[in-house]
C-alpha positions as a Markdown table, in Angstrom:
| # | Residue | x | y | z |
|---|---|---|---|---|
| 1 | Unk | -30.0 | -22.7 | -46.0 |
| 2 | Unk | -29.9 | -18.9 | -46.8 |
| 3 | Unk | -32.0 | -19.8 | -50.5 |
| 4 | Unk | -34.4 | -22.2 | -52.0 |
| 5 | Unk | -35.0 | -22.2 | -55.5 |
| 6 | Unk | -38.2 | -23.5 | -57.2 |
| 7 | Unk | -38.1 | -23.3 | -61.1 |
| 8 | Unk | -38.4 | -19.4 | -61.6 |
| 9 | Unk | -39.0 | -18.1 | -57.8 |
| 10 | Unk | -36.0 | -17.7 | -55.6 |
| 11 | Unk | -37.0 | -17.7 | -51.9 |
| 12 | Unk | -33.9 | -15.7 | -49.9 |
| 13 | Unk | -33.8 | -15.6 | -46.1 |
| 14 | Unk | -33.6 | -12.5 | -44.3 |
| 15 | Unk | -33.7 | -11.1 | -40.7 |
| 16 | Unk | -37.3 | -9.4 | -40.6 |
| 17 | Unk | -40.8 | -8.2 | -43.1 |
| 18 | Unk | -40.3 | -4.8 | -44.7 |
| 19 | Unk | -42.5 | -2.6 | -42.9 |
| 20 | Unk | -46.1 | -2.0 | -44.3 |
| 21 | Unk | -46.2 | -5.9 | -45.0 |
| 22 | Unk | -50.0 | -7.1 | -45.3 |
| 23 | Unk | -51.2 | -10.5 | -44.2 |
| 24 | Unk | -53.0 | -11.9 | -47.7 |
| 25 | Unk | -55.1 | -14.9 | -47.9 |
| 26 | Unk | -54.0 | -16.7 | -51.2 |
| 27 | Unk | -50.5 | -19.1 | -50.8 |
| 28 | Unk | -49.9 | -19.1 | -54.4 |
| 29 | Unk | -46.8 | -17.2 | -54.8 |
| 30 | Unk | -46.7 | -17.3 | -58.6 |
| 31 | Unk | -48.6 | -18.5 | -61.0 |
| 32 | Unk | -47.1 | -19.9 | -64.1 |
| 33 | Unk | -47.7 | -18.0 | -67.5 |
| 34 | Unk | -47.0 | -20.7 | -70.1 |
| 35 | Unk | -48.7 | -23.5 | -68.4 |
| 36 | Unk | -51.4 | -22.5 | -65.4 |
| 37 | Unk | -49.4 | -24.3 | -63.0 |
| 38 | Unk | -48.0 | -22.2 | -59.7 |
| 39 | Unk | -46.1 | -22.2 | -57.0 |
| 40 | Unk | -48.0 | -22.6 | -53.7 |
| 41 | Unk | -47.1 | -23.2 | -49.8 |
| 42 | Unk | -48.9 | -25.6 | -47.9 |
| 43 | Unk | -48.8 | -26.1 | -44.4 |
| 44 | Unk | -47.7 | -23.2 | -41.3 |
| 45 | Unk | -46.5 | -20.4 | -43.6 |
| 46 | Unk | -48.0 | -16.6 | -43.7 |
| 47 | Unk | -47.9 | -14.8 | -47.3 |
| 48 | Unk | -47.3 | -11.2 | -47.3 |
| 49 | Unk | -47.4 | -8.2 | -49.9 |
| 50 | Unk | -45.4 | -5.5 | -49.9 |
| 51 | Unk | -46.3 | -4.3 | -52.8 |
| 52 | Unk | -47.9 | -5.4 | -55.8 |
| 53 | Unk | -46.5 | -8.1 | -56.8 |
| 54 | Unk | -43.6 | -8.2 | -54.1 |
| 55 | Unk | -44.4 | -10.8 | -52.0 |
| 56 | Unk | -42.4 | -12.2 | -48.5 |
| 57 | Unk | -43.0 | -15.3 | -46.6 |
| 58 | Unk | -42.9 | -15.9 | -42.9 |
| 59 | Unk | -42.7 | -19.9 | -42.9 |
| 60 | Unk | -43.2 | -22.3 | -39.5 |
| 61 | Unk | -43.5 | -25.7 | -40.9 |
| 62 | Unk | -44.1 | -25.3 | -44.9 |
| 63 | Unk | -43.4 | -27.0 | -48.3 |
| 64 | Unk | -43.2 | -25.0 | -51.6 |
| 65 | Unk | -44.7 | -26.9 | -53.9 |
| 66 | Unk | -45.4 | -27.2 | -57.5 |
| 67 | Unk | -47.0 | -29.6 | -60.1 |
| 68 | Unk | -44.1 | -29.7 | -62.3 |
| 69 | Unk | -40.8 | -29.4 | -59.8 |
| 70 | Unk | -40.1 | -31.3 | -56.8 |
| 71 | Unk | -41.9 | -30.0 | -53.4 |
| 72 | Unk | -39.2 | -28.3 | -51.1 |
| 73 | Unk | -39.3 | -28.2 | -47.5 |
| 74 | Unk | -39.1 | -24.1 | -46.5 |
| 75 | Unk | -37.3 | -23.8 | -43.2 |
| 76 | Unk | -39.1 | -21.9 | -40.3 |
| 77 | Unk | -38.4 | -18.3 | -40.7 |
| 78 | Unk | -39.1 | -15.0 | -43.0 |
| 79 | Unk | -38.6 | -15.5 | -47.4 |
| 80 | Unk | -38.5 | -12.5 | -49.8 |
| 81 | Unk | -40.3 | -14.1 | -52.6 |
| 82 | Unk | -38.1 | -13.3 | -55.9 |
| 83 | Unk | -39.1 | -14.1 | -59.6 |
| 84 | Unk | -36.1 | -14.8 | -62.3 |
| 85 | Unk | -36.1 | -12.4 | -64.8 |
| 86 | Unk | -33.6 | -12.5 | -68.1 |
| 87 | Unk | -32.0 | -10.1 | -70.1 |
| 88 | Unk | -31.9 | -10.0 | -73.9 |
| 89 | Unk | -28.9 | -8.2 | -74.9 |
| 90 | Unk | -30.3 | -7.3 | -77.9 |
| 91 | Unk | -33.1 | -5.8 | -77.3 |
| 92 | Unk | -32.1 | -4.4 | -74.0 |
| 93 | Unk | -35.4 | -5.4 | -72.6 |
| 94 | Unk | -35.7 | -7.9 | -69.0 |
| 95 | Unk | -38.8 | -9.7 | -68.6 |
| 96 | Unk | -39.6 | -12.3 | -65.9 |
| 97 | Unk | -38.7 | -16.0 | -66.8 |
| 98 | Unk | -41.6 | -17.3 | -67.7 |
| 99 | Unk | -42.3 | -21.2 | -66.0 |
């Protein structure tokens, strides 16, 4: 499985961390605007920032969970965490998908 998808995040395999990726402590990987819920690993998994807001995962033996969707089993190796975003054609504005 090259992606897992969770409600708005989009975790998509790839072959190694970007460089300058920092260990954090939290396993939230997004917290969820209109209700307070959030997507969270549990288990062997390492979160890492990039940048603000630009997270990666490197997973072992982990389970992407969430209070609203099904928990998914994340397959050992590294995630680039991706939010959904949409684009009103009208406006010509994107925004991230709000879950």
């Amino acid at each position: 499985m090259n992606q897992i998808a969770q409600g708005d995040i989009l975790l998509i395999r790839r072959a190694e961390l970007p460089k300058g990726a920092k260990p954090i402590k939290s396993r939230i990987i997004a917290e969820g605007e209109a209700t307070g819920h959030n997507h969270a690993l549990v288990g062997e998994a390492q979160v890492y920032e990039v940048a603000p807001d630009i997270l990666w995962v490197v997973a072992e033996d982990a389970t992407l969970t969430h209070q609203e969707h099904g928990h998914i089993a994340v397959e050992p190796g590294i995630w680039e965490v991706r939010r959904q975003r949409e684009f009103d054609p009208f406006t010509g504005v994107a925004r991230r998908v709000q879950d």
